[in-house]
N, C-alpha and C positions, 0 to 999 in steps of 0.2 A: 233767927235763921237756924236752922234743925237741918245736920246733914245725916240723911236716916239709912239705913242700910239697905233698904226695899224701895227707898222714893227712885220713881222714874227718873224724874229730875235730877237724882244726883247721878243717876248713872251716866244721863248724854254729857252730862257735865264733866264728869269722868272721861268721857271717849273722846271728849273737844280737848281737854288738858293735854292726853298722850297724843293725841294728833295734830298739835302745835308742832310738835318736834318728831315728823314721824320717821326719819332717820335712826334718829337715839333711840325712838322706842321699837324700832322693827328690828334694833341689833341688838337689842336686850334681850327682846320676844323669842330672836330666833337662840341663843343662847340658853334660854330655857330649853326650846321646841328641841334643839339637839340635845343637851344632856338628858330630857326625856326621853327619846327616840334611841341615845345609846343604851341606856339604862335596859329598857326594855327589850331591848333588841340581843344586848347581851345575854340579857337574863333568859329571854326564848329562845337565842339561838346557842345557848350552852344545852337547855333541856334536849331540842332540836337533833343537836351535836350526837348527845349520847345517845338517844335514838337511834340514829343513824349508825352510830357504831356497834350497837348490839346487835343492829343488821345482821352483824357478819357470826352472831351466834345463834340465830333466829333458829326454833326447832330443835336444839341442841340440850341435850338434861345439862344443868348447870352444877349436879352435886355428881360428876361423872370423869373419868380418868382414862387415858388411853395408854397402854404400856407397847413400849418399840424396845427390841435390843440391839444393842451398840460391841462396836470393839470391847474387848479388855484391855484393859491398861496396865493391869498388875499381874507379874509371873505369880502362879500359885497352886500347890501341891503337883506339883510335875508340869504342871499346863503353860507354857510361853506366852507373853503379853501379847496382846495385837490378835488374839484367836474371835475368828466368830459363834457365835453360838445363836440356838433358836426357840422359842417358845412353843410348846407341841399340847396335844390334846389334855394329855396328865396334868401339866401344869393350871391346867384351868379346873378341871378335877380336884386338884388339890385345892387352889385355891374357893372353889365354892364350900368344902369341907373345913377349911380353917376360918375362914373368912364369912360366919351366916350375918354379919353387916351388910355385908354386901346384897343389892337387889338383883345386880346383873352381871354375870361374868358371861360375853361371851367373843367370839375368833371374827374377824373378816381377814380375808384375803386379797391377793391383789395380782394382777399379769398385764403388763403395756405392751403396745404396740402388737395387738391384736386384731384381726381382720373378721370386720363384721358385711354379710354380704346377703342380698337380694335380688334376685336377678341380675342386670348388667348393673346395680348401683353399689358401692362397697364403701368403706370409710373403715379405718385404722383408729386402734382405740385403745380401753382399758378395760379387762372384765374381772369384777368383784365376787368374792364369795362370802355369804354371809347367810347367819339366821334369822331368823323371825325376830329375836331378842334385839336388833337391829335398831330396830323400832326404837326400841328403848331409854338409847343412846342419845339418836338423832332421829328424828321425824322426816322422811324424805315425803316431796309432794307428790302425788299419786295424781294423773292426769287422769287414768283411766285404770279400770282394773283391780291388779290387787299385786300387795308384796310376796314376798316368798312365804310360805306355812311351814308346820309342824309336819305335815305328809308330806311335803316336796324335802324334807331332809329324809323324813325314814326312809323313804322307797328311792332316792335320788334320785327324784326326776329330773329329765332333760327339759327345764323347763328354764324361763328366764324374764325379766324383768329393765326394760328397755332403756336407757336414759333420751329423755325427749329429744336433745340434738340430735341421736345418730338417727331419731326416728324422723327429722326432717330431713334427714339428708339421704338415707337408704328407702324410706316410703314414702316417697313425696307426694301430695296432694293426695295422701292418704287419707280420710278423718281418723280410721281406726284399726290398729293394725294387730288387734287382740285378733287372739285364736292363728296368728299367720304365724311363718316359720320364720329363724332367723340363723345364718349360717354363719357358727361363733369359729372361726381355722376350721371350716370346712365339716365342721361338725351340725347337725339341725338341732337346734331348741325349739318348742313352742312358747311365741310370745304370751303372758298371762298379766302382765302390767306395763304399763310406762308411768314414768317416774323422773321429779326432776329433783332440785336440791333448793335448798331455802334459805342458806347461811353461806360464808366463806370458808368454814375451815375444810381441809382437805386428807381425809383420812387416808389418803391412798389414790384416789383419786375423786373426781368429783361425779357423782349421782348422775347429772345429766350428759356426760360424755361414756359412760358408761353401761356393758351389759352385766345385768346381777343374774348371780345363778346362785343354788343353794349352796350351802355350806360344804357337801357331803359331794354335790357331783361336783362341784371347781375341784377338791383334793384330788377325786379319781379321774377329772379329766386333763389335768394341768400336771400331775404325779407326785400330790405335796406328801404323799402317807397322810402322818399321825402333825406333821409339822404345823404351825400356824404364821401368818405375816404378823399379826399384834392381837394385842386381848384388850377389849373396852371393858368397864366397871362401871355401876353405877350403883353410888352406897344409897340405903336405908335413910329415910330422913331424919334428920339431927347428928348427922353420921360428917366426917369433915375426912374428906379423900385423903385430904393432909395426915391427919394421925395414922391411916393404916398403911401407909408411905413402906416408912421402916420395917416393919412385919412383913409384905408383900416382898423386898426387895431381897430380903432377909430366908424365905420360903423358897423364892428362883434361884438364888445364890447358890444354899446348900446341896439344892438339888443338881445343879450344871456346875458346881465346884469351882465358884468364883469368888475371890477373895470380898468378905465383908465389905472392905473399905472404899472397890472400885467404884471410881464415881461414873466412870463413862461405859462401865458394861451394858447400863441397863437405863431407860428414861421413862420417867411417869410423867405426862401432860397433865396437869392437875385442872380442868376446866372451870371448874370453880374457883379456883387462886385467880383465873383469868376476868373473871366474873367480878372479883372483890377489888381486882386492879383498878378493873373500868371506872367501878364506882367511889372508890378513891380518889383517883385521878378526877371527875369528873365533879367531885365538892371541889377540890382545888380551883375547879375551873370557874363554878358557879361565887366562887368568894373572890375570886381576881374579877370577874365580870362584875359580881357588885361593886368590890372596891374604885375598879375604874370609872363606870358608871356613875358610883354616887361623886366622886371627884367632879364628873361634866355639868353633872346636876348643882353641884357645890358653887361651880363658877359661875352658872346661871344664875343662880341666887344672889351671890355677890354682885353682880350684875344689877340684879334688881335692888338692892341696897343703895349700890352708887347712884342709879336713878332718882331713886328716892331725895337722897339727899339734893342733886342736881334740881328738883322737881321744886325743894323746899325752898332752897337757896333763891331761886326766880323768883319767886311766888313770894316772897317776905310780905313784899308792902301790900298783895293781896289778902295775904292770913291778916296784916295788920288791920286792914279797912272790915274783914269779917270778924274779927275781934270787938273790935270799933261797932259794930252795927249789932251784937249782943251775943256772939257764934260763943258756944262754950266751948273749954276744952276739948272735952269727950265727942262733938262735933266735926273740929278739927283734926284726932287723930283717925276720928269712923273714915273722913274724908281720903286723908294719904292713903291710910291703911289698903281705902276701896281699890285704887288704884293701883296697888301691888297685887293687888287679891286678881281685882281682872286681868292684867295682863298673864299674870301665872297662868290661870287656868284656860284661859286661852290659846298660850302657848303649849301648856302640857299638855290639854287634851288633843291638837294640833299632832303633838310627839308623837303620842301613844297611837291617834290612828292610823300618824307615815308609819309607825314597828310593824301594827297589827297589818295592815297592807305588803307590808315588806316580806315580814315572816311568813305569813301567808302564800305569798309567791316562791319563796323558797320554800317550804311545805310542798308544794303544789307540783314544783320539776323536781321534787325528790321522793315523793310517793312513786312507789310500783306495786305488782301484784301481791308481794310481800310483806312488806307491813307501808304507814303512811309517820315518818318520825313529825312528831309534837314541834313543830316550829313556832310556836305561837305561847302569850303568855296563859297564865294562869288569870280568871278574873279578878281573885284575891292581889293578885301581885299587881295589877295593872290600879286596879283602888289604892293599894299603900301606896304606889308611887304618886300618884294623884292628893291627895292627901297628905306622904312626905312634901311634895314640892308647895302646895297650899300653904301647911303649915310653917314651914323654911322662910317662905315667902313672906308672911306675915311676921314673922318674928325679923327678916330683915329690911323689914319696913317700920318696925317698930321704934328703931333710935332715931330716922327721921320724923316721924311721926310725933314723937315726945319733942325733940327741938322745934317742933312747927307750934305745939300746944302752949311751951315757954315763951312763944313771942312776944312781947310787949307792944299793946297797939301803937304808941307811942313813939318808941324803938323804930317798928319797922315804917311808919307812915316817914321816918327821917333817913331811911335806908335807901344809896343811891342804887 
């Protein structure tokens, strides 16, 4: 008697043994099927995860820095704590002169609760002032049209740049409302884009609730002078926002005569520190998701072990009478062995297609027109696990397997 690893026959043979007891073996099976199913599931839905959350930087240069000024906090050379101060045209002058790391230094602006109007339709808002170098920064989605140019700051034109809310709600059932007018407090621009935004962060306000004008006419139409709301950066690649930190803080300081050491005069977003967070954070995530996962996977296997044994222990005075009738060892462990091998992969494969099913539907309600986050494994990852639990399997089937091989014909034909 030859139990062969390809005979048909041993396989039904196989499927008759765990279907004596199809209780124990359906809660074996499913203890695989889930530690499977978590494993993978973890593991796609950590990748998934961080997807989803770069969302909120989608479009955004990630080697790039926003500077805002804040109170002082430190009395210094004649000037009393708690003073405000402002970052103006010079200082961004200067710093492209100190600073040639740097790719981008450039100003937006900002004014709320602004009236944008169309005929009888009107909507309250935020209007931005910015350059072309805009771009740079953040990529805003362009519906239609075009963003602000280099001509629209020299000659300041009355020109502007829509965000597509106020455009559903001031042109309704418009398709296209380039070349129309739009009356920003009562003033006309000509519409020359609409525009939405692609990320969460909110520099002032957000792109799609807003009208953009250039750089040059918001100052002279709002009355900022020379003044600016904040200055964007974006360094040189191999260049870390972080190092020119101190130099930058250290250049605004002496010039607006703020003590060195204030911490709160002055803030640098560093977008990139936020970038390395994510990704920090987000191995964290992917080694707690393994670790719990191969845990579930771990008890399923023990599982299968306990079977084993449970399997061997019945069966004594059967291995004995195949012992008896000439079964070799190597016969006997091909046998148990088979029988951990198939229920594994039955159930793992089982796991992995509820994940892939799973993920997938989560994939599916979390896609938009933005990006569509990786809910799903990797194939490589979906193999190792398949393979880890194979392998697991078989090896904790193997100390049954060896005490089924030591049976003595003899022995077990006397075994009640």
């Amino acid at each position: 008697m030859r139990a062969r690893l390809f005979d048909i026959e041993n396989w039904k043979e196989i499927g008759a043994t765990l279907a004596r007891n199809k209780t124990r073996t359906f809660l074996t099976g499913f203890g695989i099927f889930w530690g499977t199913a978590m494993l993978a599931i973890l593991l796609g839905g950590a990748r998934g995860a961080k997807d989803l959350l770069m969302r909120n930087f989608s479009g955004f240069a990630t080697n790039s820095g926003i500077i805002f000024t804040g109170r002082t906090s430190i009395p210094y050379k004649g000037h009393q704590k708690g003073r405000y101060w402002t970052l103006d045209i010079t200082d961004m002058e200067r710093m492209k002169e100190a600073f040639p790391v740097l790719e981008t230094v450039t100003e937006q602006y900002s004014s709320y609760g602004v009236s944008f109007r169309n005929g009888k339709h009107s909507y309250s808002g935020a209007v931005m002032g910015a350059s072309p170098e805009f771009t740079d920064v953040m990529v805003p989605k362009i519906y239609s049209g075009r963003f602000v140019n280099q001509a629209d700051i020299a000659t300041e034109r009355k020109v502007a740049v829509v965000g597509q809310k106020i455009v559903n709600e001031i042109f309704p059932g418009d398709p296209s409302p380039l070349g129309k007018d739009i009356l920003v407090n009562g003033v006309t621009y000509n519409i020359v884009g609409v525009a939405g935004q692609t990320n969460e962060i909110n520099m002032g306000a957000r792109v799609d609730e807003s009208v953009i004008l250039p750089s040059s006419t918001f100052r002279r139409a709002f009355h900022r002078g020379n003044n600016v709301d904040l200055i964007m950066i974006v360094a040189k690649d191999g260049v870390s926002i972080a190092d020119i930190i101190p130099e930058i803080k250290r250049l605004l300081f002496v010039r607006h005569t703020i003590a060195p050491d204030d911490l709160s005069a002055c803030d640098i977003f560093d977008v990139s520190e936020r970038f390395e967070m994510v990704d920090n954070l987000f191995i964290g995530v992917s080694l707690l998701a393994f670790f719990i996962g191969f845990s579930t996977l771990l008890a399923g296997i023990i599982g299968i072990g306990n079977i084993m044994w449970v399997i061997v222990k019945e069966r004594t005075q059967e291995i004995g009478i195949r012992r008896a009738l000439g079964a070799k060892p190597s016969d006997i462990i091909v046998q148990i062995l088979s029988e951990g091998i198939m229920l594994t992969t039955i159930a793992g494969i089982a796991g992995i297609s509820f994940a892939t099913i799973a993920l997938g539907t989560v994939q599916y309600l979390t896609a938009n027109e933005i990006s569509t986050p990786r809910f799903q494994m990797q194939s490589v990852q979906a193999m190792t696990i398949m393979a880890t639990f194979i392998i697991l399997g078989t090896f904790a089937g193997l100390i049954p397997a060896r005490k089924a091989m030591n049976i003595k014909p003899v022995e077990a034909l006397n075994d009640k």
